[in-house]
N, C-alpha and C positions, 0 to 999 in steps of 0.2 A: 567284598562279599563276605569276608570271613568277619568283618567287624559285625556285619546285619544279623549272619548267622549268632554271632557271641551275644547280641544286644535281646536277639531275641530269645534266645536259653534264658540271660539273664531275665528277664523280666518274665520267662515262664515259670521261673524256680520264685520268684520273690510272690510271684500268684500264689502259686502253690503254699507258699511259707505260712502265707497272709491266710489264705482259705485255711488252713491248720487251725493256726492260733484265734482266729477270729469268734468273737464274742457273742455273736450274733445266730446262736445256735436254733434260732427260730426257721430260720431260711436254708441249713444247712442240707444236704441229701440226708432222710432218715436211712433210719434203718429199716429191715425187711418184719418189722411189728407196727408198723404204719397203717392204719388201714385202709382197705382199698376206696380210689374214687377212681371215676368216670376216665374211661382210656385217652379220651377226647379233651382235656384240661387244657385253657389257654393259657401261656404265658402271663400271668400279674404281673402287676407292675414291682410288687414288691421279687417278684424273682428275676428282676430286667437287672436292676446297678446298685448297687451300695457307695456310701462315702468312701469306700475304699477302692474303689473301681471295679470289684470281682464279682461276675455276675452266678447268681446262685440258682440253681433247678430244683424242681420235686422232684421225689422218687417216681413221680406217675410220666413227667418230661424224662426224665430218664430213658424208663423202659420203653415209652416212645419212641426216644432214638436211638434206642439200640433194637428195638424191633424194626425198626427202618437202616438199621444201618450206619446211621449218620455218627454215632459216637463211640469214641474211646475210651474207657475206664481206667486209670493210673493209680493206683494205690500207693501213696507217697509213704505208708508206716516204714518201721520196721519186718525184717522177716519174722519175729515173734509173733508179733499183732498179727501179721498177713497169716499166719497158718494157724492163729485162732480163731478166724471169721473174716471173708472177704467177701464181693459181690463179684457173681459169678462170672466169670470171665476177664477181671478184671486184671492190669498187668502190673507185677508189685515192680515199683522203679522208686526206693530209698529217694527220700527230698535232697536228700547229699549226692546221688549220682545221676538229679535229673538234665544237668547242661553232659554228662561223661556221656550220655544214653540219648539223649535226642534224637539220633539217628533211628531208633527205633521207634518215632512216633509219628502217627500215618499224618498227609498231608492236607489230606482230604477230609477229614471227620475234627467232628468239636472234641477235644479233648478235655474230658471231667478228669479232674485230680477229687482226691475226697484223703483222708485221716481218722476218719472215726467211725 
């Protein structure tokens, strides 16, 4: 059990790393200067999988799943970045102590990591 648990920190932290540093800033969650569309926006394909495996959301799926509930927001920065603009609610957990902290992340909900 305790390897399942390690395997799966592990490969939530290397998501996380990956959504960071990832190139691909077209698909990335904007920021809150985005402007608005249609509440009701389907999943694209282009927001389903990347070569990299990490699937990426709009800011409009977003606030869809957190108006329903369904999502967690993880703020992977540093505390600098996080107390110079964050999205609201969201839980600052350091990409360095995301396997220490796993315990605090629900089981139940999609968990969005985001960096910028």
């Amino acid at each position: 059990m305790r390897l399942l648990i390690s395997l799966t920190l592990a490969i939530l932290t290397t998501v996380a790393l990956i959504a960071c540093k990832s190139a691909d800033s077209t698909n990335r969650v904007a920021s809150s200067s985005t402007p608005a569309t249609p509440a009701r926006a389907k999943v694209t394909p282009a927001a389903a999988a990347h070569a990299d495996g990490v699937r990426r959301i709009t800011t409009v799926e977003l606030q869809d799943l957190i108006s329903k509930g369904q999502a967690y927001v993880v703020d992977v920065r540093n505390e600098a970045s996080y107390n110079l603009g964050h999205v609201r609610g969201a839980k600052l957990i350091p990409n360095t102590e995301i396997a220490q902290r796993s315990n605090e992340l629900p089981r139940d909900k999609t968990i969005v990591t985001y960096c910028s």
